[in-house]
C-alpha positions, 0 to 999 in steps of 0.5 A, a space after each residue: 184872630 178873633 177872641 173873646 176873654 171870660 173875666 177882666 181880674 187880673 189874668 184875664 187882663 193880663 192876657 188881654 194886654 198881651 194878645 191886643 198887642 198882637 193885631 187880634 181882635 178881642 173882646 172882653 167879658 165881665 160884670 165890672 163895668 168900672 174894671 172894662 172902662 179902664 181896660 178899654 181906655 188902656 187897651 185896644 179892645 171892645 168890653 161886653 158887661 154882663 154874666 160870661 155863661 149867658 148866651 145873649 151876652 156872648 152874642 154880644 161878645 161876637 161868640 158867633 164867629 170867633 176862633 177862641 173863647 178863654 174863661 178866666 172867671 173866679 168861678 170853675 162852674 161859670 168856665 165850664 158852662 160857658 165853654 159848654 154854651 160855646 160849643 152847643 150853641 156856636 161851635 166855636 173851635 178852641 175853647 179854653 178854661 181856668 178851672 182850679 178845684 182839684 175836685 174837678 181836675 182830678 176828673 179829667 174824663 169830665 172835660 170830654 166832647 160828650 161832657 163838659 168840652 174843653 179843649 185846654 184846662 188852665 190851673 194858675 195854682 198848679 203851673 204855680 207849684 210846678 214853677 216854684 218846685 222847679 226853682 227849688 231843685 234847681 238852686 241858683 236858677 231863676 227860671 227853669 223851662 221844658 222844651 219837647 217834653 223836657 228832653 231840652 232845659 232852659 234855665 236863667 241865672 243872674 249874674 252876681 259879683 261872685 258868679 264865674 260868668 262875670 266878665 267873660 265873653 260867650 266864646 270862652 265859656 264853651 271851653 270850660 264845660 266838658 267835652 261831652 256836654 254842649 251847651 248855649 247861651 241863648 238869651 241875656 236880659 240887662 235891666 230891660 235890654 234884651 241882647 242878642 249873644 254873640 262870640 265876643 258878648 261879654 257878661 256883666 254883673 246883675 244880667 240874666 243869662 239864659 242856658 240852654 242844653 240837653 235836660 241831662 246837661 243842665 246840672 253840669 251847665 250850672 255848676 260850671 257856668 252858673 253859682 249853683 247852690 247847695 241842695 235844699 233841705 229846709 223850706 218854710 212856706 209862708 200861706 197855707 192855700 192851694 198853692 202852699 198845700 200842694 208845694 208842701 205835698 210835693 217837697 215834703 218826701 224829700 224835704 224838711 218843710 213848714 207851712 205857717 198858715 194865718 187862719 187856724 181852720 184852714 191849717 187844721 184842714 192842710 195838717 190832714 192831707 200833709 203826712 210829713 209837713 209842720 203846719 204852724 198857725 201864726 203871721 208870716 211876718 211875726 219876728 219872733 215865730 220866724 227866729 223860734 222857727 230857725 228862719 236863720 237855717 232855712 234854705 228857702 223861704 217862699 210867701 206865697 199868701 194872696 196879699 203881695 204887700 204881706 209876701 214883700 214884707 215877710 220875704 224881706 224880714 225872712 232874708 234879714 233874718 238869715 234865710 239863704 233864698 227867697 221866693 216870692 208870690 206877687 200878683 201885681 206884675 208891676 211890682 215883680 220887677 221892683 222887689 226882684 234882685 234886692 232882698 227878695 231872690 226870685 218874684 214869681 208873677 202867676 199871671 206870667 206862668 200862665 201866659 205861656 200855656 194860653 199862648 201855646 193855643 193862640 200862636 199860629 204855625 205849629 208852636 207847641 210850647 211858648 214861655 214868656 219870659 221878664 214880665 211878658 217882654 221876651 219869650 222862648 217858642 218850641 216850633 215843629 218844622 214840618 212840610 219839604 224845602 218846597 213847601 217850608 221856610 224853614 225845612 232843608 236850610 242851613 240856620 244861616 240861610 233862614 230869614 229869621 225875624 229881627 231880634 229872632 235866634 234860633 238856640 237850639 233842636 230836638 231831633 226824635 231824642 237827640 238834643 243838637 245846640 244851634 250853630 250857623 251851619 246846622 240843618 233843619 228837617 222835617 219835623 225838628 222842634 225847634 226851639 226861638 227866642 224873640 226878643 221883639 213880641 212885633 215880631 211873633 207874626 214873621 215867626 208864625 208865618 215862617 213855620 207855616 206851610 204853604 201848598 207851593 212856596 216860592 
């Protein structure tokens, strides 16, 4: 697939580290010369300095024929005009954009054909919010993941000294759930290893261990199988931005919450817009304000402020401090792994969370969802079977009976609202979601080309 990425900051090079490594041919547009020479000395793609809504800089870019343009620039406004210069001019097909000012997104007839035409809106900020709320109603989760609009739940857990899944093989965790509940794991990460679960698996302490079950199964599986916490009632929410004010609105209902925002301007701006939430302006990392505040009696800390060595420090102080969970926002991919599973409970990559809804539109084969899982290594796809056994690959065959890709598992299918767990015996039909996990990315094209349907098949 030919495409060309707006802005080389630290999503667009994000996805451009991903997508390259996936035999696409992209280009890259900015107007940080010094930035494209290091990506284009690390990375197998082509750079193009210059302003990303110009139509001659897109030329140069290849716009001409390429199947996706991304905009992933800082500025919403520079996006859109080069989706509009995308579309007028060069008809390009697909057509994708950041756009993180809810004075637009709360506008969504803006982004039609006739007005500005963007095929798919991407807000970091927003997936942010929903991905750490998530991990806040789910205690104990380390990723919480919807399959076929939710009907299905992937959840990862880490498996601690005093989790009930330690040193137990994967058969027998079956006969400690219900008899009306059904469940699978699906995936199991150690360090950097992706192990492919079998019967005699068995789990060992500080792996995460992926779940996955029916949406309404999900609380059971964790309480069963995982060391689920206790609900959150006190939250404390170090940053006051975009993604901050937006959590703190969400939770707040339910919640007791605190933001401590640095800058007092902005915290009397969020005061407004917040009905029940305390606005605090100080330094996260201020001992004393933490201990005046009760950090001690916190269910969940989260540093969420745009500087990761601030996020680290306050979040270690937090936890040394008493507070039972931390989340934390770091940008650098490569320190999330470093701090994750120390002090710090869960680090949060944005640039992770929105892989999986970019990919969504790259992927060919009818993929509908795709989750990128540790740091990009791994990810969990929801395809649509369609087509006939003739014409499919995958349609009329018993899962045991399907060529899947080395290192490819099938975990599970939604069928209309039924959720059916996997087995060898199980039978695919015609428009099944099903939901992947490929464990090796050099495989996504022999998954793409299975759920691909052919005119005739042999």
């Amino acid at each position: 697939m030919k495409i060309v990425i707006l802005g080389a900051g630290q999503v667009g090079s994000s996805i451009a580290n991903n997508l390259a490594r996936e035999d696409n041919d992209i280009t890259i547009v900015d107007v940080d010369a010094p930035r494209l020479k290091e990506l284009q000395d690390r990375l197998d793609i082509r750079g193009v300095i210059g302003h990303a809504s110009h139509p001659k800089v897109l030329v140069r870019a290849g716009i001409e024929d390429a199947d996706l343009v991304i905009a992933l620039t800082n500025s919403d406004e520079v996006n859109m005009a080069a989706c509009q210069v995308a579309y007028t001019m060069y008809n390009t097909p697909t057509r994708i954009a950041r756009v993180r000012s809810a004075e637009y997104l709360d506008h969504p007839e803006l982004f039609s054909r006739a007005h500005c035409p963007i095929d798919v809106l991407i807000s970091p900020e927003q997936l942010v919010t929903r991905h750490i709320k998530r991990l806040i109603e789910y205690p104990g989760a380390l990723q919480v993941l919807d399959f076929a609009d939710g009907r299905a739940q992937l959840v990862a857990t880490r498996a601690d000294k005093n989790s009930p899944l330690l040193g137990e093989q994967l058969w027998r965790l079956r006969k400690q759930l219900p008899t009306t509940v059904d469940a699978r794991v699906a995936a199991i990460f150690r360090g950097d290893r992706a192990i492919i679960p079998e019967g005699n698996t068995m789990i060992e302490e500080n792996d995460v261990v992926f779940f996955l079950a029916a949406r309404r199964h999900i609380r059971t599986v964790m309480a069963e199988l995982a060391q689920i916490g206790k609900p959150v009632r006190r939250t404390i929410l170090a940053g006051g931005g975009n993604i901050g004010s937006a959590l703190a609105k969400a939770l707040e209902r339910d919640q007791h919450v605190k933001i401590i925002e640095r800058h007092r301007e902005r915290a009397a701006m969020i005061a407004e817009d917040l009905e029940k939430t305390i606005v605090l302006v100080g330094d996260c990392a201020d001992e004393d304000l933490l201990r005046e505040e009760s950090i001690d009696q916190t269910d969940v800390y989260c540093a969420l402020t745009n500087d990761d060595e601030a996020n680290i420090l306050s979040s270690m102080l937090a936890k040394r401090l008493g507070a039972e969970k931390v989340i934390t926002l770091i940008n650098r991919p490569a320190y999330a792994d470093l701090v994750e599973a120390g002090s710090i409970d869960i680090a949060v990559s944005p640039q992770q969370v929105t892989m999986g809804a970019l990919l969504t539109h790259v992927r060919k084969g009818h993929m509908v969802k795709v989750h990128s899982l540790r740091q990009g290594a791994a990810e969990a796809i929801e395809a649509v079977a369609h087509g006939d056994e003739t014409s499919s690959k995958v349609v009329g065959r018993k899962i045991e009976e399907i060529d899947l890709p080395s290192g490819t598992t099938i975990g599970g299918i939604v069928r209309g609202d039924q959720v059916i767990i996997a087995h060898h015996d199980t039978v695919i039909q015609a428009e099944d979601h099903i939901i992947l996990f490929v464990v090796d990315k050099r495989q996504i094209r022999s998954v793409e080309r299975l759920f691909q349907v052919a005119v005739t098949f042999i």
